[in-house]
Structures are given as C-alpha cells and as structure tokens.
KOLMAR-946300 format. One line per 4 residues: number of its first residue (from 1); for each residue x, y, z of N, C-alpha, C. Coordinates in steps of 0.2 Angstrom, whole numbers, plus 5000, padded with zeros to 4 digits. Layout:
NUM) X Y Z X Y Z X Y Z ~ ...
//
This chain:
1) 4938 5244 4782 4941 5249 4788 4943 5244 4793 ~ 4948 5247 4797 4949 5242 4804 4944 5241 4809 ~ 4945 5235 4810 4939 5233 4816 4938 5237 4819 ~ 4935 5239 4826 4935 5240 4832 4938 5238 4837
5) 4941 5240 4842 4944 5238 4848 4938 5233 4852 ~ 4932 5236 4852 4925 5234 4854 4925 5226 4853 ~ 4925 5223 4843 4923 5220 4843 4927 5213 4843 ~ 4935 5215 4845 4939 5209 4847 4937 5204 4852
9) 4937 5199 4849 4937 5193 4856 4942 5191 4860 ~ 4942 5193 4866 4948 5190 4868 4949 5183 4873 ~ 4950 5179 4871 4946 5173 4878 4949 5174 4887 ~ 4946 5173 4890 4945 5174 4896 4951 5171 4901
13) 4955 5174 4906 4961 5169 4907 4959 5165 4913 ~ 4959 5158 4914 4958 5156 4919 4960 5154 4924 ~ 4969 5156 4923 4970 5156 4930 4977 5161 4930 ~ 4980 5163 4932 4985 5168 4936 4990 5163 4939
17) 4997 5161 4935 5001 5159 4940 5006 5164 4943 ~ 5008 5162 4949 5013 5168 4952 5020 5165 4953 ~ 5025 5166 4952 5032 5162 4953 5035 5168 4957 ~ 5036 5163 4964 5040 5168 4969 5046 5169 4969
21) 5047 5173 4968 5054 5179 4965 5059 5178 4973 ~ 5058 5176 4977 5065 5172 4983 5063 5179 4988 ~ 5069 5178 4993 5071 5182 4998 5067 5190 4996 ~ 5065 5193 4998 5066 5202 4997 5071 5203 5001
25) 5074 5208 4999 5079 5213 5003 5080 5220 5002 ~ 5080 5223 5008 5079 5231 5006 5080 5237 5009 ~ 5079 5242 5009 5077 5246 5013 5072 5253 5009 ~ 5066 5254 5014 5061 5259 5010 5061 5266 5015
29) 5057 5271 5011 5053 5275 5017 5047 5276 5011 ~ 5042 5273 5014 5036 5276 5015 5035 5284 5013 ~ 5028 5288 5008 5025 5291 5009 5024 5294 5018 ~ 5024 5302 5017 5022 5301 5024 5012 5303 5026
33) 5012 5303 5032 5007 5299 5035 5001 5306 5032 ~ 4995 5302 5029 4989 5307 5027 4987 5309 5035 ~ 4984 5307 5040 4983 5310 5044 4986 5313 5048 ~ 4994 5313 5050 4997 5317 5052 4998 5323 5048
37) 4999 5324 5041 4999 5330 5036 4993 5334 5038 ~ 4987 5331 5038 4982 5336 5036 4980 5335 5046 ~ 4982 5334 5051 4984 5336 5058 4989 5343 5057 ~ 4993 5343 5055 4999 5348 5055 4996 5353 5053
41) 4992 5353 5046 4992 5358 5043 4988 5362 5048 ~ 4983 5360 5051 4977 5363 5054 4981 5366 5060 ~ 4984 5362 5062 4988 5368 5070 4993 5373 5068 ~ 4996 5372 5062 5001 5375 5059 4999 5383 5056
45) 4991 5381 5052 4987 5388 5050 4984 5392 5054 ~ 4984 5390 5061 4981 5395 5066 4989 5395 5071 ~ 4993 5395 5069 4999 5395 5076 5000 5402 5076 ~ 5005 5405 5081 5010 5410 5078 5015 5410 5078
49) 5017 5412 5070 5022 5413 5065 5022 5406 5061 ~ 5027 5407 5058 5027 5399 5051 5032 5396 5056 ~ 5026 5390 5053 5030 5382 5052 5032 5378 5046 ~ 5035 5373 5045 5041 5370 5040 5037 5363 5042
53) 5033 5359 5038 5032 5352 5040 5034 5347 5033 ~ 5039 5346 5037 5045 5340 5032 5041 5333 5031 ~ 5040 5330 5025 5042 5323 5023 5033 5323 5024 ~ 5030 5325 5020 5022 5328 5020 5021 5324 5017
57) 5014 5322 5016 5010 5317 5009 5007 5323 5004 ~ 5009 5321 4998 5005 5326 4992 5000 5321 4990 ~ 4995 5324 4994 4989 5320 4989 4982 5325 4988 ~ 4976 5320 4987 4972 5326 4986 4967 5328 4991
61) 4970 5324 4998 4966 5325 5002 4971 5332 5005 ~ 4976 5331 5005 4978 5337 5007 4979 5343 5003 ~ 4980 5342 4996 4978 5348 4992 4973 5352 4993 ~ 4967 5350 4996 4961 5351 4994 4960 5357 5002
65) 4966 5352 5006 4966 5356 5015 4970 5363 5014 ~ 4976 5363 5010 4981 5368 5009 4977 5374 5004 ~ 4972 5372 4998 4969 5378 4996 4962 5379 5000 ~ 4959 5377 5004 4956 5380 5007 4960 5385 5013
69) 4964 5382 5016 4969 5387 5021 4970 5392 5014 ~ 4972 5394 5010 4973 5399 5007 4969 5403 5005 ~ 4961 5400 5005 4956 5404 5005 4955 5410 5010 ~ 4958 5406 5013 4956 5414 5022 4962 5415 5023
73) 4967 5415 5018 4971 5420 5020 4980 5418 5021 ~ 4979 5410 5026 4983 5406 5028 4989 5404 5019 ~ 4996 5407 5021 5002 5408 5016 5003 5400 5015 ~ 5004 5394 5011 5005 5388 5011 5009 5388 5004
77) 5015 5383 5006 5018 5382 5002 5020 5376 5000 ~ 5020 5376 4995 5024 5366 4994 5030 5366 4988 ~ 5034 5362 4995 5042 5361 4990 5044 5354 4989 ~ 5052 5353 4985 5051 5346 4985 5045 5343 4983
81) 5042 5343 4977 5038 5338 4977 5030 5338 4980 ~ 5028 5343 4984 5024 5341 4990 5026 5341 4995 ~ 5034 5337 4996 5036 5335 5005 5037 5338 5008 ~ 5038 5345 5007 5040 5350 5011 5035 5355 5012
85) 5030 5359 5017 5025 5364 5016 5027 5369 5022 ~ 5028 5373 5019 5029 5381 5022 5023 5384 5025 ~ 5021 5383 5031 5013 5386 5032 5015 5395 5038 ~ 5013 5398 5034 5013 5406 5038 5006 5408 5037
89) 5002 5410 5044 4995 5412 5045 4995 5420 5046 ~ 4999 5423 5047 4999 5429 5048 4995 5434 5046 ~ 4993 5432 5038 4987 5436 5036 4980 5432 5037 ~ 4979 5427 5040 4972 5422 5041 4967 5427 5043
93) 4962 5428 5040 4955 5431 5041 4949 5431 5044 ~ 4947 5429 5046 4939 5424 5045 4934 5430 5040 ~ 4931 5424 5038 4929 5428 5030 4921 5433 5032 ~ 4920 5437 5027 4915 5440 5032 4909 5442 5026
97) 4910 5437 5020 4904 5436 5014 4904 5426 5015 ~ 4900 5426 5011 4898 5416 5011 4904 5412 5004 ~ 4910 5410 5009 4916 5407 5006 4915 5401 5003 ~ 4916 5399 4999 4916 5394 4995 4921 5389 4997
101) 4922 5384 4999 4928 5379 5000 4927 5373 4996 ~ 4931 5370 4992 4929 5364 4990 4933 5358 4990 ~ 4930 5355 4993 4935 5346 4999 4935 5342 4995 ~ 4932 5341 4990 4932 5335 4986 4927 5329 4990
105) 4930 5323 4994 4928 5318 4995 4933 5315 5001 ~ 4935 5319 5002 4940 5322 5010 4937 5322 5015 ~ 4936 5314 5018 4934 5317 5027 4939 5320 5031 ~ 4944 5317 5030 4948 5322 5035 4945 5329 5036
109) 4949 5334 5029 4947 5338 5028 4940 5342 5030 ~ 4936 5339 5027 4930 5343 5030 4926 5342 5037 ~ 4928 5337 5040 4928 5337 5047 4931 5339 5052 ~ 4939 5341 5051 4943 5345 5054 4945 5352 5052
113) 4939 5355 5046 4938 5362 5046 4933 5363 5047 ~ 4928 5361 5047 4920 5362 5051 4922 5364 5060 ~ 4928 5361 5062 4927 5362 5068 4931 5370 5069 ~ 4937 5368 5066 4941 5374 5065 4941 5381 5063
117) 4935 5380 5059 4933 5387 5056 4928 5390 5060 ~ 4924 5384 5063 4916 5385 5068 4922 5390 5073 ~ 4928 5387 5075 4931 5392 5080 4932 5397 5079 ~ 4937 5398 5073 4940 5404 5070 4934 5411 5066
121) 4928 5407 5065 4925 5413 5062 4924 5413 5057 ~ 4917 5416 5053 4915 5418 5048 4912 5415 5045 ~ 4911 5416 5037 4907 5414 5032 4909 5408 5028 ~ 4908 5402 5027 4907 5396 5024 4902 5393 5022
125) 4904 5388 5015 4901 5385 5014 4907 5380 5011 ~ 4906 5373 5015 4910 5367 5012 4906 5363 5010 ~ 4909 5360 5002 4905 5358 5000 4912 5352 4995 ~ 4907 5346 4995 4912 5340 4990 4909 5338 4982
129) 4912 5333 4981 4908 5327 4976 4902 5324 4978 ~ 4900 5325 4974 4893 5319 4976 4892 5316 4982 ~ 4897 5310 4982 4899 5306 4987 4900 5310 4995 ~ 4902 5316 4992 4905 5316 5001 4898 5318 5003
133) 4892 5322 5000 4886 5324 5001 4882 5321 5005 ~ 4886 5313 5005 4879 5307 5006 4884 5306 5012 ~ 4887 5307 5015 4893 5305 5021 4892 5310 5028 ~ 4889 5305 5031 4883 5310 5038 4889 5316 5043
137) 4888 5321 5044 4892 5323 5048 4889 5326 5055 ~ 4883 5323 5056 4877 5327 5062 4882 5327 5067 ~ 4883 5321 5071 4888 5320 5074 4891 5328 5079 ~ 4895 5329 5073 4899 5334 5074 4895 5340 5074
141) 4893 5342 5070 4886 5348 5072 4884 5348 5075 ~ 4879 5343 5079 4879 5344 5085 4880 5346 5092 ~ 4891 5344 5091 4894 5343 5096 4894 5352 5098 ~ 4894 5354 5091 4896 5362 5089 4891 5367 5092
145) 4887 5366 5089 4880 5371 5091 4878 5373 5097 ~ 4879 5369 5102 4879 5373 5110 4884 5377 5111 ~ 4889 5377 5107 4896 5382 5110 4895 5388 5104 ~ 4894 5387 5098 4895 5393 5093 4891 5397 5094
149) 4895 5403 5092 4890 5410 5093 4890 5412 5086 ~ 4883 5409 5083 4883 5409 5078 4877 5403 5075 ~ 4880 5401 5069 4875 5396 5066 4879 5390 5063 ~ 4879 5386 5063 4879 5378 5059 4878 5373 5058
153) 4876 5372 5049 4870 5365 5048 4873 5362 5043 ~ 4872 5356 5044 4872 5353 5039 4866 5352 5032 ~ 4866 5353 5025 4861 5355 5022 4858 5350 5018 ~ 4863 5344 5019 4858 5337 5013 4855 5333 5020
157) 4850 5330 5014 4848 5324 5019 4851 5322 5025 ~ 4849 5316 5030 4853 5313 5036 4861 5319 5036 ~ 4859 5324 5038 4865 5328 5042 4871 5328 5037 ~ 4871 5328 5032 4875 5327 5028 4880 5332 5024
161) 4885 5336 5022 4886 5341 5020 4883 5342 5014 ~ 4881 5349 5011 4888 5355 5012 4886 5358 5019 ~ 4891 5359 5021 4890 5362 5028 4892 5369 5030 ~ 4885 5373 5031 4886 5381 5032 4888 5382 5039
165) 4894 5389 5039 4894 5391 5044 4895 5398 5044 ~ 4891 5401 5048 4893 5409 5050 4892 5409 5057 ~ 4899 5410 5059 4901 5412 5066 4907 5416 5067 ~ 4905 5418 5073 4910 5423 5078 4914 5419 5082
169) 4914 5413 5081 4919 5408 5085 4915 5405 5091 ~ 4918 5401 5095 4914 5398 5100 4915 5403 5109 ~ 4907 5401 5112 4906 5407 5117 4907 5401 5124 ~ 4907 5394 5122 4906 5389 5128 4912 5386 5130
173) 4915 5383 5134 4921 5378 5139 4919 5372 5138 ~ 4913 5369 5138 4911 5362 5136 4907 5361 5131 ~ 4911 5355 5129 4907 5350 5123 4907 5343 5126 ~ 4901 5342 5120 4902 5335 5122 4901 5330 5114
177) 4903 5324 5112 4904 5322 5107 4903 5315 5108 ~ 4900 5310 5105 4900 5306 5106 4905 5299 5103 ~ 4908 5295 5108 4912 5292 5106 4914 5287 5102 ~ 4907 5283 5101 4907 5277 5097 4906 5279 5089
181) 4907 5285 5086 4907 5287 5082 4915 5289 5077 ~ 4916 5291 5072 4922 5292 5071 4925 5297 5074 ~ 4930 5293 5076 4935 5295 5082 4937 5304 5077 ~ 4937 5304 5070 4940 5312 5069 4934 5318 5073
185) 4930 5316 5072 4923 5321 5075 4927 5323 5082 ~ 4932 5320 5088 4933 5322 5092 4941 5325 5091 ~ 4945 5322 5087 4950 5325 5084 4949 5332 5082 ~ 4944 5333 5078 4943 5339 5075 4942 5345 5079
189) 4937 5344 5086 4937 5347 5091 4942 5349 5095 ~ 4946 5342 5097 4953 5346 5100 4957 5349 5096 ~ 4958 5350 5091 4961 5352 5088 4959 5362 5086 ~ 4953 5361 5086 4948 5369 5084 4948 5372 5091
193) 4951 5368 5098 4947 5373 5105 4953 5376 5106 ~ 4961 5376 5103 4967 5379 5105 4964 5389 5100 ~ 4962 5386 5096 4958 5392 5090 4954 5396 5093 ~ 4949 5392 5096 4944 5394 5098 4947 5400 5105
197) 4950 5395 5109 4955 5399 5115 4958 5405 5116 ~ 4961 5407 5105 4965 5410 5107 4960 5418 5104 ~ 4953 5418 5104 4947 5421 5101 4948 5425 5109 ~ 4952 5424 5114 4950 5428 5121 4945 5426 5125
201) 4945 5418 5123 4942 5415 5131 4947 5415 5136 ~ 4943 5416 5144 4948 5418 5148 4953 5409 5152 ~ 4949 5405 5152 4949 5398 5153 4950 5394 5149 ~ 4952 5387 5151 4952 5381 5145 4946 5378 5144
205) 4946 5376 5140 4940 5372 5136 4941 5364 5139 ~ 4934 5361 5137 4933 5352 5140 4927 5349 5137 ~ 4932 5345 5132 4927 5339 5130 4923 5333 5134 ~ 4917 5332 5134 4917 5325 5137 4914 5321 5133
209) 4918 5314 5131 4915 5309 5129 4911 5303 5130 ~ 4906 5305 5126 4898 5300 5129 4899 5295 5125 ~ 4903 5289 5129 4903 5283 5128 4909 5279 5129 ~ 4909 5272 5125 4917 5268 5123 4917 5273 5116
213) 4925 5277 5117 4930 5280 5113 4932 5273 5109 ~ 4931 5275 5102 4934 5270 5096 4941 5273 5094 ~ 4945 5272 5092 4951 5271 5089 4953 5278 5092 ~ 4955 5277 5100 4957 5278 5105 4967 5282 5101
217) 4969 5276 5098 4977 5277 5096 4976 5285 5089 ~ 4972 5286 5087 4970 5292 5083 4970 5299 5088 ~ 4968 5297 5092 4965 5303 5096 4971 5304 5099 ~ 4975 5300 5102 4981 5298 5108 4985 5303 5102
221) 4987 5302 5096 4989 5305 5092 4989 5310 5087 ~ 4981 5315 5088 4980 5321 5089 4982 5324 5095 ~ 4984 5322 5100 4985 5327 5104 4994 5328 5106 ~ 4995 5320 5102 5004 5322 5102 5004 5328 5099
225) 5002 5329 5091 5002 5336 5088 5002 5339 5089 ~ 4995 5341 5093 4993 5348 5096 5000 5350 5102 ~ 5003 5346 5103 5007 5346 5109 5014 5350 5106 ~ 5015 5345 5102 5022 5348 5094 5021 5356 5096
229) 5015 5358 5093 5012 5366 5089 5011 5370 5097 ~ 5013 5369 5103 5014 5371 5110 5008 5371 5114 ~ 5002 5366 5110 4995 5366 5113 4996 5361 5121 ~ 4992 5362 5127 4995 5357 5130 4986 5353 5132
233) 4987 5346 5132 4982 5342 5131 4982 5337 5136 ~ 4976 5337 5139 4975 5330 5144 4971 5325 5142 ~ 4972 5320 5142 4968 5315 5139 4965 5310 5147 ~ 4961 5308 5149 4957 5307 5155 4958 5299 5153
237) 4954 5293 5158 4951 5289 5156 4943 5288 5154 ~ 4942 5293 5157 4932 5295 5159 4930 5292 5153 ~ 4931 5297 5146 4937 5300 5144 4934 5308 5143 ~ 4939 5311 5147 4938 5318 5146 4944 5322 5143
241) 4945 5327 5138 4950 5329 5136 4949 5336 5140 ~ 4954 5337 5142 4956 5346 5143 4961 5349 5139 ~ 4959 5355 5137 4963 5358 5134 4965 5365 5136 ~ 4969 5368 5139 4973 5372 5143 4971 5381 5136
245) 4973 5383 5139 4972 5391 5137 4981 5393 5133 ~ 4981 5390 5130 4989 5389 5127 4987 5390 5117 ~ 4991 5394 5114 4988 5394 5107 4995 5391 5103 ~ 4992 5389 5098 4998 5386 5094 5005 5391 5092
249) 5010 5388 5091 5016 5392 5089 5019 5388 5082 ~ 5021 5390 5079 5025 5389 5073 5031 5386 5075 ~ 5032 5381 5070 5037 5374 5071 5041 5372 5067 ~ 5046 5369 5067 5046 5364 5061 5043 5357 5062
253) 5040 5354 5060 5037 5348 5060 5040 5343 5058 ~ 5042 5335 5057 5043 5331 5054 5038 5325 5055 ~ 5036 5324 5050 5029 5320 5046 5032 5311 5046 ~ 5029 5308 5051 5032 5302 5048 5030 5299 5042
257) 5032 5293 5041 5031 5290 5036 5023 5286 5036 ~ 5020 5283 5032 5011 5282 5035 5013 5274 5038 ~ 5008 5273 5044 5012 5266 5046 5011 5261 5040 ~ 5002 5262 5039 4998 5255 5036 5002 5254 5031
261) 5005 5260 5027 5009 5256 5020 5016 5253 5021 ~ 5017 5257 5026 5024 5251 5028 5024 5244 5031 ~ 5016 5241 5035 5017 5236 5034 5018 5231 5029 ~ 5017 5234 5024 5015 5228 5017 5023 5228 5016
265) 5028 5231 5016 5034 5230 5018 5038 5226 5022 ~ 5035 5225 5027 5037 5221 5032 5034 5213 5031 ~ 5028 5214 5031 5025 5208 5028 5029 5206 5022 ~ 5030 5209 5017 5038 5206 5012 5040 5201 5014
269) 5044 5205 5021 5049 5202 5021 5048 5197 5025 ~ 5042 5194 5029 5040 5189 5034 5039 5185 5028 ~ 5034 5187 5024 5030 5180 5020 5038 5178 5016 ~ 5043 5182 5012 5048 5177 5007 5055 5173 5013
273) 5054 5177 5019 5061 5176 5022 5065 5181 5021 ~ 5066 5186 5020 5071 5190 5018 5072 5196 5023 ~ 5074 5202 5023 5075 5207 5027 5074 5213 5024 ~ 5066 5218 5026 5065 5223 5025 5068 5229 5030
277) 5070 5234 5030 5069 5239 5035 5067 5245 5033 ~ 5060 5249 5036 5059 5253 5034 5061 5261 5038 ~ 5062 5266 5033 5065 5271 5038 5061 5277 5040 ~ 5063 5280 5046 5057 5285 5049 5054 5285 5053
281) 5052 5277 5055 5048 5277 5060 5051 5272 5066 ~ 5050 5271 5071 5051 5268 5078 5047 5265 5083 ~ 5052 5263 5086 5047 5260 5091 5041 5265 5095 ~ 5044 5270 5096 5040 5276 5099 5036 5280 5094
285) 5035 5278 5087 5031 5283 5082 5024 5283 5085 ~ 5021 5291 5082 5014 5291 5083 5009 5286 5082 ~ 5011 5283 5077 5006 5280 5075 5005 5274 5075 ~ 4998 5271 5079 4998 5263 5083 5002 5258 5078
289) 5000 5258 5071 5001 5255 5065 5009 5248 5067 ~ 5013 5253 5069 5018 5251 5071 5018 5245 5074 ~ 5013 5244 5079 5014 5236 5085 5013 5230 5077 ~ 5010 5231 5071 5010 5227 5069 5016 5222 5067
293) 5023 5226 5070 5029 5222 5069 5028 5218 5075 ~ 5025 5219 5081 5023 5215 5087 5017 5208 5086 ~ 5016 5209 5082 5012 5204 5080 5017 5200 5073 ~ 5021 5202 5069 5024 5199 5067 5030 5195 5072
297) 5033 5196 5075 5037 5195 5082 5032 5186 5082 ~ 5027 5190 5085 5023 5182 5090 5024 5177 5084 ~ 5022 5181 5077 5021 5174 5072 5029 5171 5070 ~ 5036 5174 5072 5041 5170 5073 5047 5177 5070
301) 5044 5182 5065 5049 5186 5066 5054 5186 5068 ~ 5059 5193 5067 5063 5195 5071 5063 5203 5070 ~ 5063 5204 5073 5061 5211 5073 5066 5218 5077 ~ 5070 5221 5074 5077 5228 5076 5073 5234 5076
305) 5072 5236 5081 5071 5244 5081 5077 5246 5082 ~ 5077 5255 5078 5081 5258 5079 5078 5264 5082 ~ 5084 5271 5082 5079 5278 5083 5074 5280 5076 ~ 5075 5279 5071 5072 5280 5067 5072 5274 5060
309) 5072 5269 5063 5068 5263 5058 5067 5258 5063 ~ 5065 5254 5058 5061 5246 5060 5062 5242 5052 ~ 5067 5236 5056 5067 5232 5051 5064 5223 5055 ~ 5064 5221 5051 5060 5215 5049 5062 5208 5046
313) 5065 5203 5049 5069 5196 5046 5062 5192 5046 ~ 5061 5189 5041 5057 5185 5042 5063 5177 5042 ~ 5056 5174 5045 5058 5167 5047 5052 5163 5047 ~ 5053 5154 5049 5046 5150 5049 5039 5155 5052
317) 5034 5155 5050 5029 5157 5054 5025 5153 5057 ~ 5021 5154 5061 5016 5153 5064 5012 5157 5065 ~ 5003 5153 5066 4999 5158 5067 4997 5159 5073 ~ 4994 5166 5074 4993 5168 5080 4986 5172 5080
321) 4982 5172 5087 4977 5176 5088 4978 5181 5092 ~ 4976 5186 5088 4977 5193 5091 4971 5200 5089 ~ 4969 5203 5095 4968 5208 5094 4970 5215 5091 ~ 4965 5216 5085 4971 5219 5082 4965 5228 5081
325) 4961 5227 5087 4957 5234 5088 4961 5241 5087 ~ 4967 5241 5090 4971 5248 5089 4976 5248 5082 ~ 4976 5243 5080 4979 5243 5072 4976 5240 5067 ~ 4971 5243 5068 4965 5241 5062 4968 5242 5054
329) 4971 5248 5054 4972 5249 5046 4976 5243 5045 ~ 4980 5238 5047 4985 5233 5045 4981 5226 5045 ~ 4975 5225 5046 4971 5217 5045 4972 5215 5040 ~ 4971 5220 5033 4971 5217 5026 4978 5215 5025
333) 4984 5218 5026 4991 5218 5029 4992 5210 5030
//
C-alpha cells in the first residue's frame, strides 16, 4: 500500500536565499480601511434615509457588523464584491425579546455596538468565539450604566462578553470613559450619543476623559465620520467631546483605502529604489497612517502628493529617530 504522507522524511531547509528582483514600479489601491467601513456602517444604520458607502473592506469583521444591522431591521446591501454597501435604516427596530447577535472575534464590532444599541434600545445579547469571551470590555460598561435606562453587563469572567443589554436608550448628557484604554471604547460612545440624541433628549451629550487619551489620531477620525453622516463634533484638549443634538442623515460615503497596508507599498518602493504610487489617499486622509510617507521623506525619500494619491521614489536612505506614537500600525512597516 502507499506510504503515508505522515511518514515521509523531509530534511529541514537551512537557509532561505532571496535574490532581489530590481527597482519596483507601480501603481496600487489598497483594500479599503476596516475601521472606517465598520465607522460608516454604524452612522449610516441609525441616519435618515440610505447611504451608499463606496470602496468598503469585505471582511469578516465587517460581515459580522452588516448581519447584525439586519437583525434589527437595518436594509444592507453589498455590491461589487463587498466594495459597495447600500445601507437603508428605515425599518431599524429595537428588539423587544432577547436578540442574539453573533461578532465572531470582532472588537470593532462589539464594542461599537454595545454602545450603539445601549442607545438605540432593546434586547441583546452579543456574543463571539472563544477568544472574544476572554477580551475585557468593563471599561465600556461602565462608561454606559450611569446613563442607560436600563441594564448592561458583561457575563464572563474580568468583564468580559457576551454582553447583555436591555434598554430603553440612554436617560444622561454625561459620560465619562477612561482614556488610557482603548481608544475604540470612546469611539463607540461618540458614535452611539448622535442615536441616543435622537431618542428625544432635549440637549447635547458630553463625554469626559479621565486621563492621557491614547491613539488620539482614531478618535480625531471618528469624528470626521460622525461629521460626513451630518453629526457635528467637538473634540476639547481637556479632553472633552461634545456632541451637539444633530442626528445622522444618509450619504454617499467614500472609504479610503487602509493606510497600514499601503505603507508596505511605499516601503517597496524606498527599500528597492523604484517608484510606488498609491491611489485614494492624500495628504489630508483621515487616517494618521499616512505621515509614514513623512518619516520616509527624513530617511531620504522623495515623496508627491496629489488630491488623491501619494507616490513614493525611493533613494540612498538613512536612519532616522522618530516618534512613531500616532502611526503605530506602520512600526512593523
């Protein structure tokens, strides 16, 4: 009988050579940005009327955001591939038996619907893999519970989901959250008070943050969104957000490209010498990620913005020290 695959011997390689293939040259777009997609989708499910949000990421963090929006009622559509999402809320519900949502392993996701739905109302229960079980969300619970009129807890060990909610929305104007935590817990709240707002409080809602605010360029860039979807947003240095008595409106959206993957593009083009340019995004995109062409620059770069791209010559480099606190996702870059 033939052997097994099992019992083949293979010997072990011991080294890996790599022959560099010359110049790159090009031009890309990027996937677009996970965090913007699944930002959109949440302002775009509580707006009024439907929004169109172009050049989307199909993945499964956002899959998991689009079939829970249809559980309560919210119309989503995906075209093109995923790139394109039709979102119409005009039948959104708050559910009024115990809802089952299931996020997988999506923090976005269940950290920007725990806030959202705590505003919106009703019956929940979000729940993931394994893993998301063991992924503490107290944080945010307890940012919620002095405002909800209602109940919500986290059910695993250290605060951890699946996380129940039955409420009638929120009855408070302040929150407070804390800031050296992840920056989405504060996201997800501005995001949920334009919802909560339009529940028929008479005034604007106010976060305050207790502490140093972490990954400041995230939040900077929930509230460009929220701003798209006609929410209007103050960002303090205190730091205190205000968020105005304004409810979302239905849009067309366009989704950048994600930055961090586009730097491995630029990086190309710096490490072989050649010229990468990526399209869709600019000098002015939402997302910090971008300055990482500014640190290629110092290392000898040359660096073209346009209104919608950025391309990249490489040349001799140098190394340089740099603070790379606001474009973290590009270290490994």
């Amino acid at each position: 009988m033939p052997e097994s695959e099992s019992s083949v011997e293979r010997p072990l390689v011991e080294a890996v050579e790599v022959i560099p293939g010359g110049p790159v040259h090009g031009s890309t777009r990027p996937p677009g940005s996970k965090s913007l997609t699944n930002r959109a989708l949440i302002c775009a499910a509580f707006a009024a009327g439907r929004s169109i949000l172009s050049g989307a990421l199909h993945s499964e963090d956002t899959d998991v955001m689009a079939v829970a929006l249809r559980s309560i009622g919210v119309d989503v559509e995906l075209s093109d591939a995923g790139r394109t999402i039709s979102v119409a809320p005009d039948a959104a519900t708050p559910s009024t038996h115990p809802l089952e949502l299931y996020i997988a392993n999506s923090g976005t996701t269940v950290r920007f619907l725990t806030a959202a739905l705590s505003a919106f109302g009703g019956n929940y229960r979000l729940h993931g893999v394994d893993r998301m079980h063991e992924r503490p969300i107290g944080d945010l619970i307890q940012s919620i519970k002095p405002v909800i009129d209602g109940t919500i807890e986290a059910k695993s060990p250290g605060e951890c989901p699946p996380v129940k909610i039955d409420s009638r929305g929120w009855s408070g104007q302040q929150l407070r959250v804390a800031g050296n935590v992840s920056s989405q817990y504060l996201s997800g709240l501005m995001m949920a008070a334009p919802i909560a707002l339009a529940g028929g409080a008479e005034h604007g809602l106010e976060i305050q943050v207790d502490g140093e605010l972490v990954s400041r360029p995230y939040v900077e860039l929930t509230a460009d969104v929220m701003r798209s979807f006609g929410a209007t947003v103050e960002l303090d240095n205190a730091p205190t957000v205000r968020i105005s008595n304004d409810s979302y409106e239905g849009t067309n959206y366009a989704i950048e490209p994600v930055g961090s993957a586009a730097s491995y593009f630029w990086a190309a083009a710096a490490i072989t010498g050649g010229e990468v340019t990526v399209e869709g995004l600019s000098k002015q995109a939402l997302q910090g990620d971008v300055g990482f062409c500014d640190v290629l620059e110092q290392m000898g770069c040359q660096v073209e913005y346009s209104s919608d791209s950025i391309t990249v010559g490489g040349h001799s480099l140098r190394g340089v020290d740099i603070d790379m606190n606001a474009i973290s996702d590009t270290v490994q870059t």
